[in-house]
Backbone as CSV, one residue per row, in Angstrom:
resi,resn,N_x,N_y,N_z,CA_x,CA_y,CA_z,C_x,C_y,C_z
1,UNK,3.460,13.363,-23.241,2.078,12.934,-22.995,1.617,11.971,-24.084
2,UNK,0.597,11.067,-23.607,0.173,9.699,-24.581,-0.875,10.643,-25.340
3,UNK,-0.968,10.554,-26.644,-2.052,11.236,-27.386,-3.190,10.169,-27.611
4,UNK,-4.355,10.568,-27.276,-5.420,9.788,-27.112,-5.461,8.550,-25.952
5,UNK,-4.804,8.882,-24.845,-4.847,7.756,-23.600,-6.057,8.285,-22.811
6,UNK,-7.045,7.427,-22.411,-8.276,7.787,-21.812,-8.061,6.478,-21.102
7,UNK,-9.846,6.747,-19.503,-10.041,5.898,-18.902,-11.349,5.120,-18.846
8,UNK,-11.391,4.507,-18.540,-12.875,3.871,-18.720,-13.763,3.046,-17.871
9,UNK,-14.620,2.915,-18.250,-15.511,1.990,-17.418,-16.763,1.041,-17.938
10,UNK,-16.993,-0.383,-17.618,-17.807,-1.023,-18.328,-18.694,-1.811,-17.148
11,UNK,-19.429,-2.108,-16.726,-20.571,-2.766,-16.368,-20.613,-4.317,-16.323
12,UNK,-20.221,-4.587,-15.535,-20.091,-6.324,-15.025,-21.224,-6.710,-14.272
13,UNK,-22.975,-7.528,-14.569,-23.257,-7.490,-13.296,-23.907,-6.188,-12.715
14,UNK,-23.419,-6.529,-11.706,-23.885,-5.201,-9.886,-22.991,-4.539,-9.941
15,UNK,-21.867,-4.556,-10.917,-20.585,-3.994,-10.119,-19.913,-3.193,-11.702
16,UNK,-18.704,-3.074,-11.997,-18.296,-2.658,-13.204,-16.685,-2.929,-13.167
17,UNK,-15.811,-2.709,-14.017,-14.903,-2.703,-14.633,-13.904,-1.820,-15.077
18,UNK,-13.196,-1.533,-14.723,-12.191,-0.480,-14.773,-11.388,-0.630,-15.851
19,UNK,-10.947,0.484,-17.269,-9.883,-0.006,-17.522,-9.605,1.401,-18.398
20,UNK,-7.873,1.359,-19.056,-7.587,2.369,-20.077,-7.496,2.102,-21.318
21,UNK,-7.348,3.247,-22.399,-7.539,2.924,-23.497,-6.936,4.278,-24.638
22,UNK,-6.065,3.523,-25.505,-5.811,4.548,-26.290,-5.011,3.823,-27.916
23,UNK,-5.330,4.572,-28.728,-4.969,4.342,-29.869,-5.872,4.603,-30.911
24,UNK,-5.505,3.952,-32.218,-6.513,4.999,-33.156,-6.667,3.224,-34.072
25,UNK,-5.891,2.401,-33.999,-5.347,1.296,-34.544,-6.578,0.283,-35.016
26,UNK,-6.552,-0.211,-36.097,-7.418,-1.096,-36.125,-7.845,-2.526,-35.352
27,UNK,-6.614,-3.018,-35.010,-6.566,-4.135,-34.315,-6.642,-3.855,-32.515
28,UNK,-7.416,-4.902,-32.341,-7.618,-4.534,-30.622,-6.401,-5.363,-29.870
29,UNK,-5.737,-4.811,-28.602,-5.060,-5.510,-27.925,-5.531,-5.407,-26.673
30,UNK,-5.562,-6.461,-25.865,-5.938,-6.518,-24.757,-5.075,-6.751,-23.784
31,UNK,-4.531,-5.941,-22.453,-3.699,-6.072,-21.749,-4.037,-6.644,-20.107
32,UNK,-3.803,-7.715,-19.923,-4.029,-8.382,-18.811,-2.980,-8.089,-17.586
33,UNK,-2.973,-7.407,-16.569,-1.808,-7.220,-15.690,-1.794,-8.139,-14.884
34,UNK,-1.075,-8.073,-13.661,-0.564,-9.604,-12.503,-1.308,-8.771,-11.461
35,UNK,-0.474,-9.621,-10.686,-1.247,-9.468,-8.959,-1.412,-8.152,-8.718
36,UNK,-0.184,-7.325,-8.963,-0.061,-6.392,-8.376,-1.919,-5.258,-8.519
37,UNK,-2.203,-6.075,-9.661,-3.666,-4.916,-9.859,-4.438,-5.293,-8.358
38,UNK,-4.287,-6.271,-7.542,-5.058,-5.957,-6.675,-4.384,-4.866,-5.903
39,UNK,-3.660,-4.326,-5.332,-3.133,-3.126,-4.718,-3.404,-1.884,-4.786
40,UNK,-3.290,-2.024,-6.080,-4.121,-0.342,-6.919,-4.670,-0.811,-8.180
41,UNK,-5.647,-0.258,-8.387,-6.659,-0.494,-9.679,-5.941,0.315,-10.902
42,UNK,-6.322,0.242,-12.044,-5.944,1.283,-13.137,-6.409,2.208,-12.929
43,UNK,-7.776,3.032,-12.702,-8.511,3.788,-12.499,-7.964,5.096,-12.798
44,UNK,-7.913,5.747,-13.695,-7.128,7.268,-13.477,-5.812,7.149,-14.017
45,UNK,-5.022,6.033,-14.652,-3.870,5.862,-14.826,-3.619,5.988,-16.199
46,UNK,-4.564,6.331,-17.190,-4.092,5.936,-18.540,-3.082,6.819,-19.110
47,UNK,-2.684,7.958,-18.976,-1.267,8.308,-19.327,-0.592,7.471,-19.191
48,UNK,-0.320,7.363,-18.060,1.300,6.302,-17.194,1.645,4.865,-17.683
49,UNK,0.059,4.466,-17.708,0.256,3.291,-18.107,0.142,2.468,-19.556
50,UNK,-0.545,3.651,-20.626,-0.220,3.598,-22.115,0.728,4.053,-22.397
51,UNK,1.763,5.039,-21.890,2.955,5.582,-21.918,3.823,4.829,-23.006
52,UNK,3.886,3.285,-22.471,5.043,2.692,-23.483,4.849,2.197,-24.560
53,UNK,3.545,2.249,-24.973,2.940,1.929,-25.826,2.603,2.772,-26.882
54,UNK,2.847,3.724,-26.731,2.501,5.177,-27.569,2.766,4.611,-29.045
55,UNK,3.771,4.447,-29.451,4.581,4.051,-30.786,3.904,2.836,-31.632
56,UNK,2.564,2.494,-31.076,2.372,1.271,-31.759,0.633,1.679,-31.944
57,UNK,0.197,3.257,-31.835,-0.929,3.814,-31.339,-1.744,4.187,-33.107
58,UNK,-0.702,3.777,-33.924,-1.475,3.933,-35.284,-1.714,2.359,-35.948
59,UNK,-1.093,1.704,-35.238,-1.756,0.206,-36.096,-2.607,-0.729,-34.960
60,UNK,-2.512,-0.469,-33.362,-3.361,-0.769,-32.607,-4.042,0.054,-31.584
61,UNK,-5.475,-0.529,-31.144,-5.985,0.188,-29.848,-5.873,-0.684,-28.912
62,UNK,-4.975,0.229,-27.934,-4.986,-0.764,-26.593,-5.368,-0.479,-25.627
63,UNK,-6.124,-1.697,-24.521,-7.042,-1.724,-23.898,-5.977,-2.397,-22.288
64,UNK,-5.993,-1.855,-21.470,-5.483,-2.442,-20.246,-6.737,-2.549,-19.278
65,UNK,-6.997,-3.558,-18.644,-7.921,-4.067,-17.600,-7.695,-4.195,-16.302
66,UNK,-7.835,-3.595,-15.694,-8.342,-4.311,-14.096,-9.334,-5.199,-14.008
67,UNK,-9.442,-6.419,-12.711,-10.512,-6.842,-12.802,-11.860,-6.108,-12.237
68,UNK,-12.698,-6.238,-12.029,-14.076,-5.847,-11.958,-14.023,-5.679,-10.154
69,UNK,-14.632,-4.258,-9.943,-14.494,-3.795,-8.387,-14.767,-4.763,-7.251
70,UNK,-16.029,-5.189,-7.498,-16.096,-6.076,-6.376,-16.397,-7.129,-6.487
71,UNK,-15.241,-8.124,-5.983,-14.909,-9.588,-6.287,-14.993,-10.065,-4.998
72,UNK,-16.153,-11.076,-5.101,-16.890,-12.005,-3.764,-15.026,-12.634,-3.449
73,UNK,-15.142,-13.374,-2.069,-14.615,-14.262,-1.930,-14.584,-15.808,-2.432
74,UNK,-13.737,-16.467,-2.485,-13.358,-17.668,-4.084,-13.980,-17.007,-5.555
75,UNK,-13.710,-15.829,-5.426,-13.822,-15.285,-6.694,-12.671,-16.623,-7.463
76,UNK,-12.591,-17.073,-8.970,-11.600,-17.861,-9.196,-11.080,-17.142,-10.567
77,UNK,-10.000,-17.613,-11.283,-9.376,-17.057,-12.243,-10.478,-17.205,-13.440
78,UNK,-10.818,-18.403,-13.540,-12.394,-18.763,-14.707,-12.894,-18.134,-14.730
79,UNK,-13.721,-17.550,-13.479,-14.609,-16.267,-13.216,-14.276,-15.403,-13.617
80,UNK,-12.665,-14.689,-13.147,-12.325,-13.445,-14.169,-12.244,-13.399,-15.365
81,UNK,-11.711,-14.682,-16.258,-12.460,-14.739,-17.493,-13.438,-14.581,-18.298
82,UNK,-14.566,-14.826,-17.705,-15.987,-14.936,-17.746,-15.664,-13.426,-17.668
83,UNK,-15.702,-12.736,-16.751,-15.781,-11.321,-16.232,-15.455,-10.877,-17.508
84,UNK,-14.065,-11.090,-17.827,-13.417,-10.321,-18.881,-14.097,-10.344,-20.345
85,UNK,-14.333,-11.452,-20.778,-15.172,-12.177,-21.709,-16.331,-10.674,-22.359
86,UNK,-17.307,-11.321,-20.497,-18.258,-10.113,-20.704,-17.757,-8.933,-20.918
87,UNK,-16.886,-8.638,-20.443,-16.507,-6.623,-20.744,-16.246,-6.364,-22.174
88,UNK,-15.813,-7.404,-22.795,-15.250,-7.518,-24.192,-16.364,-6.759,-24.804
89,UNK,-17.338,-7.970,-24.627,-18.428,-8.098,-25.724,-19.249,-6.788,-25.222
90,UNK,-19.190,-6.469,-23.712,-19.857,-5.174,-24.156,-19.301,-4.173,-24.574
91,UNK,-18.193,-4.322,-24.792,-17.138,-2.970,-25.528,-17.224,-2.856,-27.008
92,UNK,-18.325,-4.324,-27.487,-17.841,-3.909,-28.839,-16.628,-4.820,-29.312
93,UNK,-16.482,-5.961,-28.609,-14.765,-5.884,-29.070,-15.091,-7.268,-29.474
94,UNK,-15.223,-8.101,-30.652,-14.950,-9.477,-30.989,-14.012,-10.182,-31.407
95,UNK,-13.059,-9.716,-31.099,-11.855,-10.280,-31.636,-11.038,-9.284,-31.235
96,UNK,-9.808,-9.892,-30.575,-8.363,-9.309,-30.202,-7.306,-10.247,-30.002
97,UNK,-6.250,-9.526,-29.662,-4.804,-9.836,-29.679,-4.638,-8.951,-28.035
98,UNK,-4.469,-10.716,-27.194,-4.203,-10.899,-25.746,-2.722,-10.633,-25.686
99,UNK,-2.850,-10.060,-24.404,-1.145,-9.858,-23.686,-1.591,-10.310,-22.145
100,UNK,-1.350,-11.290,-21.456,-1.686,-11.625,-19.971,-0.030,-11.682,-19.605
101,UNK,0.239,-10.974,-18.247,1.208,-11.163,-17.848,1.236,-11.590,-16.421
102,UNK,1.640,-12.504,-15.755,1.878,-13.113,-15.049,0.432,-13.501,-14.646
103,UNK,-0.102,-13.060,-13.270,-1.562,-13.779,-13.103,-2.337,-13.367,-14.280
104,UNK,-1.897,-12.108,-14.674,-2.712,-11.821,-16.190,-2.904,-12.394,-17.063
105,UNK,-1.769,-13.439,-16.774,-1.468,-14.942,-17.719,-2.637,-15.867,-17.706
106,UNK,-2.406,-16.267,-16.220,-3.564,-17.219,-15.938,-4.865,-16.852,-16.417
107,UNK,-5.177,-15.632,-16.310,-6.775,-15.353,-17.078,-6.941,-15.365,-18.441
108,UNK,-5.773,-14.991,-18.718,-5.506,-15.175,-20.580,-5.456,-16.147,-21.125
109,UNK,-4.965,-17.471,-20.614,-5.284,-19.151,-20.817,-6.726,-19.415,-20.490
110,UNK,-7.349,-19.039,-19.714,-8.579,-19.030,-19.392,-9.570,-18.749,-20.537
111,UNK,-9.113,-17.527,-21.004,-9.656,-16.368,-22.336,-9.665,-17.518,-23.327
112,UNK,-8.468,-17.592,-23.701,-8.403,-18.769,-24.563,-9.219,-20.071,-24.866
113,UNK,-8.839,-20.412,-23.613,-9.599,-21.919,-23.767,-11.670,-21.773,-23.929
114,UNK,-11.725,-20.890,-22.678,-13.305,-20.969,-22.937,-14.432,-19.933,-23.752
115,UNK,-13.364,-19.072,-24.218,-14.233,-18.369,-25.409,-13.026,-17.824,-26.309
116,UNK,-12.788,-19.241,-27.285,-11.460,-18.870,-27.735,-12.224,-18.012,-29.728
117,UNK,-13.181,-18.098,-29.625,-13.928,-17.105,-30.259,-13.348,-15.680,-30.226
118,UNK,-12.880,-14.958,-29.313,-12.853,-13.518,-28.719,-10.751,-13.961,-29.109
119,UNK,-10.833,-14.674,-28.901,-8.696,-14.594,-29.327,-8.077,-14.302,-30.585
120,UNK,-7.767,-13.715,-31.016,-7.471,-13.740,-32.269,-5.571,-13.966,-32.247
121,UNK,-4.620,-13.524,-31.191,-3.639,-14.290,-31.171,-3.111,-14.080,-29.329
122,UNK,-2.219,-14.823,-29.098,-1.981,-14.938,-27.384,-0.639,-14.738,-27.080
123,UNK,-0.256,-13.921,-26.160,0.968,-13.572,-25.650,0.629,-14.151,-24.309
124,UNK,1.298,-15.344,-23.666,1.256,-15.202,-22.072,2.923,-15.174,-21.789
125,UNK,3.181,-13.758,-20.555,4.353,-13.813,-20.450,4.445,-13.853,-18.557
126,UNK,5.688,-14.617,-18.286,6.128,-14.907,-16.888,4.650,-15.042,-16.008
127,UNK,4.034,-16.095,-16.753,2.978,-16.952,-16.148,3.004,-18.319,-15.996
128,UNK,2.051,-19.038,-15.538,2.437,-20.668,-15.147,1.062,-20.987,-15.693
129,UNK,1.206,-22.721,-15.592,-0.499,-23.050,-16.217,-1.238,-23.671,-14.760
130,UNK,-0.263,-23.698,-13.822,-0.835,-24.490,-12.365,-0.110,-24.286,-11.464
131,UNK,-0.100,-24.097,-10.506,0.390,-24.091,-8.721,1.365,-24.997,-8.987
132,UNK,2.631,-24.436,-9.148,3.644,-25.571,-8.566,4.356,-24.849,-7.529
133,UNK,5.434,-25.490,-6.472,5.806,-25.226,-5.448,6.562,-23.600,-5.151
134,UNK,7.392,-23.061,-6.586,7.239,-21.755,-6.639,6.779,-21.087,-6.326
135,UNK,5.330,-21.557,-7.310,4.246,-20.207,-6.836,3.433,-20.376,-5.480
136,UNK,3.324,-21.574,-5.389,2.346,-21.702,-3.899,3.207,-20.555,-3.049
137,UNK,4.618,-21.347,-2.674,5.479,-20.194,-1.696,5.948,-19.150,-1.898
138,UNK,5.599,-18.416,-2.470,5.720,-16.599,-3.158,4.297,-16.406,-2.799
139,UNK,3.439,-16.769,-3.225,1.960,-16.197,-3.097,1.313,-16.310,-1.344
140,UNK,1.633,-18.008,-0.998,1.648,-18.093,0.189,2.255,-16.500,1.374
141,UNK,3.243,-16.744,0.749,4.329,-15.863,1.612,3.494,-14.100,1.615
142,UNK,3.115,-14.337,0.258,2.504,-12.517,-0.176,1.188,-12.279,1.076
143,UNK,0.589,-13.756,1.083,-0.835,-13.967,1.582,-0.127,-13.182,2.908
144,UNK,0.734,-14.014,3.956,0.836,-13.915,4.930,1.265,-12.578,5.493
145,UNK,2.131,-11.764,4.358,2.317,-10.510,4.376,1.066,-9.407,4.555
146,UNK,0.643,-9.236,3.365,-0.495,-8.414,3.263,-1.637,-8.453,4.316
147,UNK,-1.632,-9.863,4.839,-2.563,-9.842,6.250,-2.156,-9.440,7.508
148,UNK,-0.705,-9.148,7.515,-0.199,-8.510,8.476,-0.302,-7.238,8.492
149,UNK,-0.563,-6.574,6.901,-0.544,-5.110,6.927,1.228,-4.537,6.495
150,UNK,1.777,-5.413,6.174,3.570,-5.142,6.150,3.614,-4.905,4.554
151,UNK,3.186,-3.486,4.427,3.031,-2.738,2.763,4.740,-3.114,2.227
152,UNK,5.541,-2.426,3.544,7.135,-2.652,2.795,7.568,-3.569,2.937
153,UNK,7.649,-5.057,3.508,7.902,-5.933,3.122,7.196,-6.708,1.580
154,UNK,6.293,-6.404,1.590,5.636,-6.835,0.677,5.574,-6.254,-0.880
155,UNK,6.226,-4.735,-0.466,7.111,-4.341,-1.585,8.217,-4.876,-1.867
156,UNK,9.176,-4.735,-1.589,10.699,-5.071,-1.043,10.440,-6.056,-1.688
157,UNK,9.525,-7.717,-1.065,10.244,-8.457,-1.425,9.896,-8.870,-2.453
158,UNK,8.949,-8.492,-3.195,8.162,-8.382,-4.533,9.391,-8.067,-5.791
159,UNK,9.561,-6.640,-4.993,10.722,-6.368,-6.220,12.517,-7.477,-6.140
160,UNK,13.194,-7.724,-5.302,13.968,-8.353,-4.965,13.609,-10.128,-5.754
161,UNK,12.406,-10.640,-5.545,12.465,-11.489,-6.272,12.006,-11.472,-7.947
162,UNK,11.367,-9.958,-8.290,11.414,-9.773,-9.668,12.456,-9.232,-10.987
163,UNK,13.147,-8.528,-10.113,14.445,-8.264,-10.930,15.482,-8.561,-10.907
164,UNK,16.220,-8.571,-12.039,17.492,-8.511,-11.456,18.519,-7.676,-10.756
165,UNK,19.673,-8.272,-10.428,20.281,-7.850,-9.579,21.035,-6.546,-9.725
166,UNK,21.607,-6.333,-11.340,21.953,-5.435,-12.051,20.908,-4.009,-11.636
167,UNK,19.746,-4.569,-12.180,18.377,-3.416,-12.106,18.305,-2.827,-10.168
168,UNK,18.323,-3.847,-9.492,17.874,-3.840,-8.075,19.192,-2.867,-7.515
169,UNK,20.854,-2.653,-8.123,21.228,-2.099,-7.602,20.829,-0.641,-7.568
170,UNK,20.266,-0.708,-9.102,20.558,1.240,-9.541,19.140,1.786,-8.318
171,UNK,17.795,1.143,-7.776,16.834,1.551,-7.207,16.845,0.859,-5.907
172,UNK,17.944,0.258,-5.202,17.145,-0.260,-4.166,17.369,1.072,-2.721
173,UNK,17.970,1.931,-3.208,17.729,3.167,-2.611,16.452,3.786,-2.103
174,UNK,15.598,3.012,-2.967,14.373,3.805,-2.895,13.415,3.062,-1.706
175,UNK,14.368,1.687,-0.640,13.449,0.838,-0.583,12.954,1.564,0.895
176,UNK,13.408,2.425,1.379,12.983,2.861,2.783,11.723,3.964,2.611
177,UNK,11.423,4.310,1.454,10.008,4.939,1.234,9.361,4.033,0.840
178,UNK,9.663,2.933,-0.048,8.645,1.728,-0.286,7.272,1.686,0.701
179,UNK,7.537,1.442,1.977,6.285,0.936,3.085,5.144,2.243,2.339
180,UNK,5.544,3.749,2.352,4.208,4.301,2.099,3.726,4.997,0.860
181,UNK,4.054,4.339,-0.412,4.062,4.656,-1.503,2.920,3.040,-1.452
182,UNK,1.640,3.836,-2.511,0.838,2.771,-2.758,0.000,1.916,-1.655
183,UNK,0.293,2.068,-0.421,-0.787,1.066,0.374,-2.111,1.652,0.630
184,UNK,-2.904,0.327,0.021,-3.574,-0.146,0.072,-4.839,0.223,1.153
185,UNK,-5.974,0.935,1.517,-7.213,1.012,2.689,-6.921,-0.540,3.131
186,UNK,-7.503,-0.943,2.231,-7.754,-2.344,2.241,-6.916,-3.535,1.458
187,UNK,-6.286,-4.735,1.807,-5.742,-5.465,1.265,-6.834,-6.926,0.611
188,UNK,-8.179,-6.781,0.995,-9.121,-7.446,0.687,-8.823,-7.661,-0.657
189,UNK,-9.039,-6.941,-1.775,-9.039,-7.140,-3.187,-7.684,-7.766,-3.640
190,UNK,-6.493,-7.307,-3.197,-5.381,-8.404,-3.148,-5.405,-9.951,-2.482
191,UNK,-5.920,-9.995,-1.671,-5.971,-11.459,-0.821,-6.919,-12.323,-2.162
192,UNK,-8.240,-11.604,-2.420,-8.965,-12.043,-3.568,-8.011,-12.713,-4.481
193,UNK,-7.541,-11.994,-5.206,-6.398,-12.265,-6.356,-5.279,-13.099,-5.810
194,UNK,-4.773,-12.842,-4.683,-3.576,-14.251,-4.649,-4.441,-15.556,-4.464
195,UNK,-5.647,-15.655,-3.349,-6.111,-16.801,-3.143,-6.751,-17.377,-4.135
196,UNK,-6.900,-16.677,-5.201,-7.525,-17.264,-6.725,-6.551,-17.852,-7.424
197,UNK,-5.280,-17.836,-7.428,-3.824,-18.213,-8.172,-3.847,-19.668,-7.174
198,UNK,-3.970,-19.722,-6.238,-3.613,-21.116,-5.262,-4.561,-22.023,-5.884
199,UNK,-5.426,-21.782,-6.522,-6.554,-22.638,-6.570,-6.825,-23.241,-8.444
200,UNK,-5.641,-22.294,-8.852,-5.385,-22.645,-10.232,-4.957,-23.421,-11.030
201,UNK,-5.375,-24.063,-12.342,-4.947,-25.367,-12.632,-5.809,-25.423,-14.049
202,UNK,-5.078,-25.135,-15.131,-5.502,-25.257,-16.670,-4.176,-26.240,-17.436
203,UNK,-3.431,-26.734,-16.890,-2.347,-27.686,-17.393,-2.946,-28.935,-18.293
204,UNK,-4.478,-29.928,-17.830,-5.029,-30.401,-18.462,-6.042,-29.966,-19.655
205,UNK,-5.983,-28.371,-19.816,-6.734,-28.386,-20.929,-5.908,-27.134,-22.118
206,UNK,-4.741,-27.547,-21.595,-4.410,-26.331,-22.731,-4.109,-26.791,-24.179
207,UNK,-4.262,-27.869,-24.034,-3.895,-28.541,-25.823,-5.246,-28.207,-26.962
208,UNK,-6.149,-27.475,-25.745,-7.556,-26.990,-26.359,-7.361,-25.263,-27.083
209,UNK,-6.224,-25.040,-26.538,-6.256,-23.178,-27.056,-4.918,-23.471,-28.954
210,UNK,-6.584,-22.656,-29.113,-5.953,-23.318,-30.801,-5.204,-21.883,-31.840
211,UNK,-5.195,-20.929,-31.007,-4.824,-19.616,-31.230,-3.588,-19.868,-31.641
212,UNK,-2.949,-18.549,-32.023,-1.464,-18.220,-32.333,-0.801,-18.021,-31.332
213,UNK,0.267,-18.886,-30.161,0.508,-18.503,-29.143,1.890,-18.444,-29.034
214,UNK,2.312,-17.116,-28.142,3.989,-16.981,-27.929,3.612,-16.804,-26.424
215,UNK,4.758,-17.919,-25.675,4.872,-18.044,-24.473,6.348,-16.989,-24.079
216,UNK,6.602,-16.114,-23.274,7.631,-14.934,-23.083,8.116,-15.780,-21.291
217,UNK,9.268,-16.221,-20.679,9.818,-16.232,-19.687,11.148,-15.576,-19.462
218,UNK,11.500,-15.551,-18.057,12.383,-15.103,-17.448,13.653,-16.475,-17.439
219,UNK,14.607,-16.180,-17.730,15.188,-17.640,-16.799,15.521,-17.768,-15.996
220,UNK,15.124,-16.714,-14.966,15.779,-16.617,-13.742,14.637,-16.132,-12.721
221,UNK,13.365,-16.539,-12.879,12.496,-16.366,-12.588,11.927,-16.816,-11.384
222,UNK,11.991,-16.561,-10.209,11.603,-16.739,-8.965,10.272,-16.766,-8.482
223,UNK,9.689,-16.516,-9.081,8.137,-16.052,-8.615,6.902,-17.212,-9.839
224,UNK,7.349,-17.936,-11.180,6.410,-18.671,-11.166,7.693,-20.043,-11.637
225,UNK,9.016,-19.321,-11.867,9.705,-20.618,-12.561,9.607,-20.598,-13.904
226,UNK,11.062,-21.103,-14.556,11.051,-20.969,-16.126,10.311,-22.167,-16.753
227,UNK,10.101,-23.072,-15.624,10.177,-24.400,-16.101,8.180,-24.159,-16.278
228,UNK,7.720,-23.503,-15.904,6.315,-23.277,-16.230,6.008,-22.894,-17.176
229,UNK,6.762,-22.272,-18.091,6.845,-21.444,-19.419,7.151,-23.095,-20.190
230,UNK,8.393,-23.867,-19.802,8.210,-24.637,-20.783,7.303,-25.562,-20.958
231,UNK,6.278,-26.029,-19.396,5.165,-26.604,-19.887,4.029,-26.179,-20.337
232,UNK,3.374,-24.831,-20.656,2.973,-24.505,-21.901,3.204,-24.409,-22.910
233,UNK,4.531,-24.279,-23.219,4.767,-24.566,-24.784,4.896,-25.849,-25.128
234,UNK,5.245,-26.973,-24.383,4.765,-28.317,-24.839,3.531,-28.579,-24.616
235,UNK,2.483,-28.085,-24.022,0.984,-28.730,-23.986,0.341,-27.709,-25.208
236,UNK,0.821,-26.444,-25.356,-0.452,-25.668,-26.174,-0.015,-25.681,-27.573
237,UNK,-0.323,-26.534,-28.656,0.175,-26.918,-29.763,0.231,-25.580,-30.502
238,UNK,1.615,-25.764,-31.175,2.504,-24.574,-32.131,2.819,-23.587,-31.904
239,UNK,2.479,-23.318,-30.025,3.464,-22.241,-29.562,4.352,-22.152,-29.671
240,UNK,5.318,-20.602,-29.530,6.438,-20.347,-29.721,6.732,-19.880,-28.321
241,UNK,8.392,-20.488,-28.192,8.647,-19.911,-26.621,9.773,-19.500,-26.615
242,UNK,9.973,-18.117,-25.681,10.917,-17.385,-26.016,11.378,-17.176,-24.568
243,UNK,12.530,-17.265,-24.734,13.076,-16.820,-22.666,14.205,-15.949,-22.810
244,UNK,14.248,-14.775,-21.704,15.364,-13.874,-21.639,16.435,-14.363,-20.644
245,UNK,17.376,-14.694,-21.568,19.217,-14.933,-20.369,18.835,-13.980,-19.376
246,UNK,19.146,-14.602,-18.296,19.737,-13.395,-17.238,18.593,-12.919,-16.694
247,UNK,17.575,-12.688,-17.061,16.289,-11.952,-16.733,14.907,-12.901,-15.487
248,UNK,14.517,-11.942,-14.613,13.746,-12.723,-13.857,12.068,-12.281,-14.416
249,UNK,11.247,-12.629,-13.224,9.737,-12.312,-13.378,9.389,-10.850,-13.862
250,UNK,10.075,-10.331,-13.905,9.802,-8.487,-14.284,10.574,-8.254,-16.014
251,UNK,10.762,-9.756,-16.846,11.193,-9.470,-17.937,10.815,-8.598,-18.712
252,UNK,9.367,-8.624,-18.784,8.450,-7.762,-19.207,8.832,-6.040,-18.995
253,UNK,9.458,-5.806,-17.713,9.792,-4.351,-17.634,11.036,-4.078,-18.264
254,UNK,12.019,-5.209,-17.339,13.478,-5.005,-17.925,13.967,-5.342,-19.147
255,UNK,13.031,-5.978,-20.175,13.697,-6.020,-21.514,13.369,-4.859,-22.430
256,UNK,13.971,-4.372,-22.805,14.198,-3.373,-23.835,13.638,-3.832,-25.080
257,UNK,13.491,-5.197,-25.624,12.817,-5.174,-26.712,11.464,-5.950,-26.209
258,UNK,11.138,-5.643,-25.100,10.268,-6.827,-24.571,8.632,-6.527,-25.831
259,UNK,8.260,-5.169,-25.422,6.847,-4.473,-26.382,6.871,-4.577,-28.177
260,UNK,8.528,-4.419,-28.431,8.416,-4.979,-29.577,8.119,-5.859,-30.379
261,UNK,8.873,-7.052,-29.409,8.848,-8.235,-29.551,7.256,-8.932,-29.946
262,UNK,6.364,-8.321,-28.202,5.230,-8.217,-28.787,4.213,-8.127,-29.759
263,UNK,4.358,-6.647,-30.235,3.695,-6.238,-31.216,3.927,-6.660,-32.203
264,UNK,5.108,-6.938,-32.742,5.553,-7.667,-34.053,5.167,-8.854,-34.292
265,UNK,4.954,-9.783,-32.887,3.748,-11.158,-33.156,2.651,-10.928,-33.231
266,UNK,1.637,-9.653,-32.789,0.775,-9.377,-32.704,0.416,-8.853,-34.626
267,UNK,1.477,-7.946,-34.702,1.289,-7.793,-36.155,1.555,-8.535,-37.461
C-alpha cells in the first residue's frame, strides 16, 4: 500500500477537478496523463496510481490530474491549461516540476508557454508539438471507434500500437476480456479530448518555454512519431532529448528506468 496516497478535488468554474495526491516532499510534481483520462477519470484511484511512485514520496509531493468534469464541446488543449493553471493556484501550488505524457504533453507545453511562472522544470514524454499525419490517423481512427461504441477495438488497438512486441506477447491473452473491462456510460468526455489534439498546434511558439526541459520518446513510436520529439528539442532552447531503442508510445510504462530517469531531472 502507498503511504499517504489520497484523492482529491478542486473547483474549476461550475464544475471541479479531479485529482490524487501523495507524498510528504517538498517539491511539487505535477502529473499530466494522455487520452486515455478521457475513458476513466482518476477519481478513487490514488493507491494504484501513486503506486510507482512511492520511493520518491520523501523528497516530492505528487499530484496526478484529470481534466476538469465537464468539458463543453471545442473544449481546446489552451483551455485545459488555463483549467490546470487555475487548479494550481487554488491548491496552493506556485511552482512545480511538470511530467505531461503524451496528450498530457500537449497541455504541459501549453503550461509552459502561457504561465511559465507556475514551471519550475518540464518533462514532456511521447508527445508532439502539432498534428502531423501520425497523429491525425491514430486519433482520427480512435474518433471513429469510440463513436461506434467498439470499447475492444479501441482497446486492442490502443495497446498493439503502444507497445512493444516483446511486452504485447506476455498479455495479449488478455485481449478477449478487453471489450468489458473499463467502458465507458459515455464516450462524450473522450471524443472531447481526442477532438482537442486535432486542433493542436504550439510548434510556432515553443522557443518561448524558457524552463529546464527534457523531451522522453519512443523510437518506435506509432501513435505521435519519434520525429515529433525531435522537433521540440530543436525549437525549445536547451532541451535535452532522450529516446528509448526499441521502445514505442507506452515508453513511459515499459522502461524500467523510465520514473527514475525522471525524478533525477526533476531533482
Amino acid at each position: 500500500m502507498v503511504c499517504n496516497a489520497k484523492n482529491g478535488s478542486v473547483k474549476i468554474g461550475d464544475t471541479s477537478m479531479d485529482f490524487v495526491y501523495g507524498g510528504s516532499g517538498e517539491k511539487k510534481l505535477i502529473i499530466l496523463p494522455g487520452l486515455s483520462e478521457g475513458i476513466t477519470t482518476l477519481k478513487g484511484k490514488a493507491i494504484f496510481l501513486l503506486y510507482p511512485y512511492r520511493k520518491y514520496f520523501d523528497r516530492f509531493t505528487v499530484y496526478m490530474f484529470s481534466r476538469k468534469k465537464d468539458m463543453p464541446k471545442g473544449y481546446s488543449i489552451q483551455e485545459m491549461a488555463a483549467d490546470q493553471a487555475a487548479a494550481l493556484t487554488a491548491l496552493g501550488i506556485d511552482k512545480a516540476c511538470v511530467l505531461g505524457v503524451s496528450q498530457g504533453g500537449m497541455i504541459a507545453q501549453y503550461l509552459a508557454i502561457d504561465y511559465s511562472e507556475l514551471v519550475e522544470k518540464l518533462v514532456i514524454a511521447v508527445s508532439a508539438p502539432r498534428v502531423n499525419e501520425i497523429v491525425r490517423e491514430y486519433v482520427s481512427g480512435k474518433i471513429e471507434t469510440a463513436q461506434a461504441g467498439d470499447h475492444k477495438t479501441l482497446m486492442i488497438d490502443t495497446m498493439e500500437r503502444s507497445y512493444s512486441q516483446e511486452y504485447l506477447r506476455k498479455y495479449r491473452w488478455l485481449y478477449p476480456v478487453l471489450g468489458n473491462i473499463g467502458k465507458p456510460k459515455s464516450y462524450d468526455r473522450f471524443l472531447v479530448n481526442a477532438n482537442a489534439i486535432l486542433e493542436f498546434d504550439v510548434y510556432d511558439k515553443l522557443g518561448s518555454i524558457a524552463c529546464t526541459t527534457l523531451i522522453i520518446a519512443g523510437e518506435d513510436d506509432k501513435i505521435v512519431g519519434v520525429q515529433a520529439s525531435k522537433e521540440m528539442h530543436e525549437r525549445i532552447p536547451g532541451s535535452e532529448l532522450y529516446i528509448y531503442p526499441g521502445l514505442g508510445h507506452a515508453a513511459f510504462d515499459e522502461a524500467k528506468d523510465f520514473n527514475e530517469r525522471v525524478f533525477e531531472f526533476f531533482d
